[in-house]
C-alpha positions in Angstrom: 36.6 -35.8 19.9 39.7 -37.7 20.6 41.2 -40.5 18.7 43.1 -43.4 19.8 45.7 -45.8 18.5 47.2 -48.4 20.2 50.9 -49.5 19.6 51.5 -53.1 20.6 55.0 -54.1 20.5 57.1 -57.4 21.0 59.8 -54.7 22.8 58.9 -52.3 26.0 58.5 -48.8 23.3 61.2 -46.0 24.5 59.0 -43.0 25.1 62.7 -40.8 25.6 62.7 -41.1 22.2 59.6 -38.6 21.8 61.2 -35.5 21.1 63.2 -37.3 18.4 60.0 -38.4 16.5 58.5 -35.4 16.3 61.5 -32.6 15.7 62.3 -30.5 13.0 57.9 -29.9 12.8 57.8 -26.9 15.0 56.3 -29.2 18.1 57.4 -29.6 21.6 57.1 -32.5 23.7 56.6 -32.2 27.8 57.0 -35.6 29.2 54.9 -37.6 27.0 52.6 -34.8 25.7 53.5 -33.2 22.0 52.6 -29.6 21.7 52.1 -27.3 18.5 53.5 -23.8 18.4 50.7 -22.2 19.9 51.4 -24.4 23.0 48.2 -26.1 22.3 48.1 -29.8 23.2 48.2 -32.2 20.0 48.6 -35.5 21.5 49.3 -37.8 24.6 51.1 -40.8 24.9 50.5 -42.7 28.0 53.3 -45.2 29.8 53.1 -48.6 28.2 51.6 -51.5 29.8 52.6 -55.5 29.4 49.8 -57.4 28.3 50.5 -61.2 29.4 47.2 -62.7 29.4 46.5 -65.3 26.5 43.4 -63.8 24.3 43.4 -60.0 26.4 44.3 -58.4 23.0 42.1 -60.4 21.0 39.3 -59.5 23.6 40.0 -55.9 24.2 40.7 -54.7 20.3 39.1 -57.5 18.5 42.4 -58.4 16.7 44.9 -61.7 17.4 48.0 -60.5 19.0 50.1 -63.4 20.4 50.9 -62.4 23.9 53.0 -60.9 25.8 52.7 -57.8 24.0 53.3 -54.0 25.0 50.5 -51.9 24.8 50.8 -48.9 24.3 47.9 -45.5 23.9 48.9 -43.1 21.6 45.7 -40.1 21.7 45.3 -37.1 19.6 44.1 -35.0 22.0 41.9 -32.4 20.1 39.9 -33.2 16.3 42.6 -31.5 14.6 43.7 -32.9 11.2 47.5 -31.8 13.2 46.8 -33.7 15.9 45.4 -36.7 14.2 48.5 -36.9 11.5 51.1 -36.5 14.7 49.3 -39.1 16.6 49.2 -41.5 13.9 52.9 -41.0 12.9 54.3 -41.5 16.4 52.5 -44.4 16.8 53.7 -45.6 13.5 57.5 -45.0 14.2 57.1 -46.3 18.2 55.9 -49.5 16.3 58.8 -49.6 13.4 61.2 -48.7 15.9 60.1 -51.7 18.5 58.8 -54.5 15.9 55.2 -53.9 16.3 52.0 -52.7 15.0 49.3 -50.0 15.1 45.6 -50.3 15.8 43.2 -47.8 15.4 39.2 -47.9 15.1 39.3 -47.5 11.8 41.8 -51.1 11.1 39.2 -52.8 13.0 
């Protein structure tokens, strides 16, 4: 089973800064996809989207989020305790690095 977060930031995230995030771990990133040595695929991060509606946040995640806001999907793609940990750190540096803040399920 998959697991989402969602990044929402006051700035539009850099997703060029991907490799960056996750070097020196023995992963590789394609695009916005983070591989682990095997080549197996450990987490996607999809293109973020500007939320402008008044209350869309609030609606969508059940959380108050002043907008506009980026939003951004940060997925480990496989139940792998990897995948999970990688997932939740990019999404955790994406939001330090653009003055934001992570969502998950769980900080509902």
């Amino acid at each position: 089973m998959s697991r989402e977060l969602v990044v929402l930031t006051r700035e539009r995230p850099d997703l060029a800064v991907l490799p960056d995030l996750v070097g020196g771990r023995g992963l590789s990133v394609g695009g916005a996809y983070v591989f682990d040595a095997g080549d197996r695929l450990l987490v996607r991060v999809r293109e973020p989207i500007l939320v402008m509606v008044p209350g869309e946040v609030e609606r969508l995640l059940d959380t108050d989020v002043e907008a506009p806001v980026w939003w951004t999907d940060v997925r480990a793609a496989a139940d792998l305790a990897e995948a999970r940990m990688v997932a939740r750190h990019c999404a955790e540096q994406l939001a330090s690095r653009h003055d934001g803040t992570v969502w998950s399920e769980s900080s509902s």
